[in-house]
C-alpha positions, 0 to 999 in steps of 0.5 A: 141675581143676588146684589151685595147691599148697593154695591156694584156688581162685578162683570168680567170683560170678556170673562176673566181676561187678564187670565185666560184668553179673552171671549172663551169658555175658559175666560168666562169660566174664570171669570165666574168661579173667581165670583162674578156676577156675569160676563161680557162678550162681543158677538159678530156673524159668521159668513153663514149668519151664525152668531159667533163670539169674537171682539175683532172683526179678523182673527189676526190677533188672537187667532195669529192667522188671516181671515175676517170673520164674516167671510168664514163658516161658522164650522171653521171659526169653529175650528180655530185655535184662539187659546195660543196667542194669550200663552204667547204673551210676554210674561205670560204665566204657565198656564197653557190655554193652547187649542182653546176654540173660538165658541159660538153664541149658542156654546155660550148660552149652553154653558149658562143653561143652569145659571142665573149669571148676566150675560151681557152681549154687545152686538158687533156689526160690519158690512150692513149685517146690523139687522140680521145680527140683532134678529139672530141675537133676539132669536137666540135668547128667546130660543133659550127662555133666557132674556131675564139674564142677558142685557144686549147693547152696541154702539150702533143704537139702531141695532138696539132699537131693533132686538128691542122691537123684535123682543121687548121683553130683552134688556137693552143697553146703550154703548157709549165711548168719548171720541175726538169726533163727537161733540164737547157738548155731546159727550159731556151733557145729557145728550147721552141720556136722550140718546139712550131713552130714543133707542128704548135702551134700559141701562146706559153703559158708559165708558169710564171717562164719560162716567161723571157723577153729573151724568150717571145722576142724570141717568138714573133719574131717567130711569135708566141703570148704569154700567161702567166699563173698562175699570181695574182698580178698585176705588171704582167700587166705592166710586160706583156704590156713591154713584149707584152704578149698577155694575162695573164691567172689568178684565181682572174681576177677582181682584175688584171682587175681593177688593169689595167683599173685604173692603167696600162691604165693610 
């Protein structure tokens, strides 16, 4: 993976998700002709135990009907129309993404089959699936010769220890968001750090608010790489270059890429 000096690099969550329908082929597509270094994208099991790609766990939102996820086939989550919410939105532009499905993990690893793109894949678990998730999604990528371009991560640190122990060879990334019910001490000290190091993880993927200097600088002395999610604005690249954050995870990334090959760079 090319790097631009010690710039960060640019993922698209969800793929290009200010544009196109999240966690689609058109998402990712955008996300990676508009120059990306890689995409994110969530992945949950279907009823039958098929890796599908879908943040929530119902497909009420950007499926507009009923149903959960894992209480259907994978041929019908196949099926379903995840393009016609976005079209819908308020101020929604012309392009219409209507009839756009919702793709399986292998539609995802076949559409990168001659990319060197990172894919990074949070695992979304539900209803004790935790352990046949992390086995189907360290399958998969050992399926298709591809761990040097995936990083796996969850909240659910035990899922990362598990695709860990299943394929040491995959890069692991440890999920972490401030909640009201996690400890002040918790959330702002190195507590993370230890955290992500006990579950074996190689990257700390820190959402914004967590992302201090005091603990990114803590991270990378321990040797593990930094991640920053969800940022849209663009003095995030400077702020991420000083920090020496590997990459910055956001839903518009043409406009943090541009920002960075005509400002940051120079």
């Amino acid at each position: 993976m090319h790097r631009l000096s010690d710039l960060p690099l640019i993922i698209g969550h969800r793929g290009a998700s200010s544009i196109a329908p999240e966690n689609t082929l058109a998402a990712f597509t955008c996300a990676i002709q508009d120059g990306a270094e890689g995409i994110e994208f969530d992945v949950r099991l279907s009823q039958d135990g098929v890796p599908v790609v879908i943040h929530d766990p119902t497909l009420a939102r950007t499926g507009l009907i009923d149903g959960v996820v894992a209480e259907l086939s994978a041929e019908v989550l196949g099926r379903t129309d995840v393009g016609s919410w976005f079209s819908r939105r308020p101020n929604a532009d012309d392009v219409d993404f209507s009839g756009e499905k919702l793709p399986s993990l292998q539609q995802v690893f076949d559409l990168f089959a001659d990319s060197d793109a990172l894919l990074y894949l949070e695992m979304k678990s539900q209803a004790g699936d935790g352990e046949r998730l992390a086995a189907e999604v360290a399958g998969a990528i050992r399926k298709h010769a591809i761990a040097q371009y995936v990083v796996v991560s969850s909240f659910n640190l035990s899922q990362v220890q598990a695709v860990k122990a299943i394929y040491p060879a995959i890069r692991t990334a440890a999920l972490f968001e401030p909640r009201v019910s996690r400890p002040a001490t918790l959330i702002r000290g190195i507590k993370l750090v230890k955290l992500a190091q006990d579950c074996g993880a190689n990257e700390i993927c820190l959402h914004h608010a967590l992302s201090s200097s005091r603990l990114t600088e803590q991270a990378r002395k321990s040797q593990l790489e930094v991640v920053v999610w969800t940022v849209d604005t663009p003095e995030w690249i400077e702020r991420g270059r000083s920090r020496g954050v590997k990459a910055l995870i956001t839903n518009d990334p043409a406009s943090m890429i541009r920002y960075r090959n005509t400002h940051a760079a120079i």
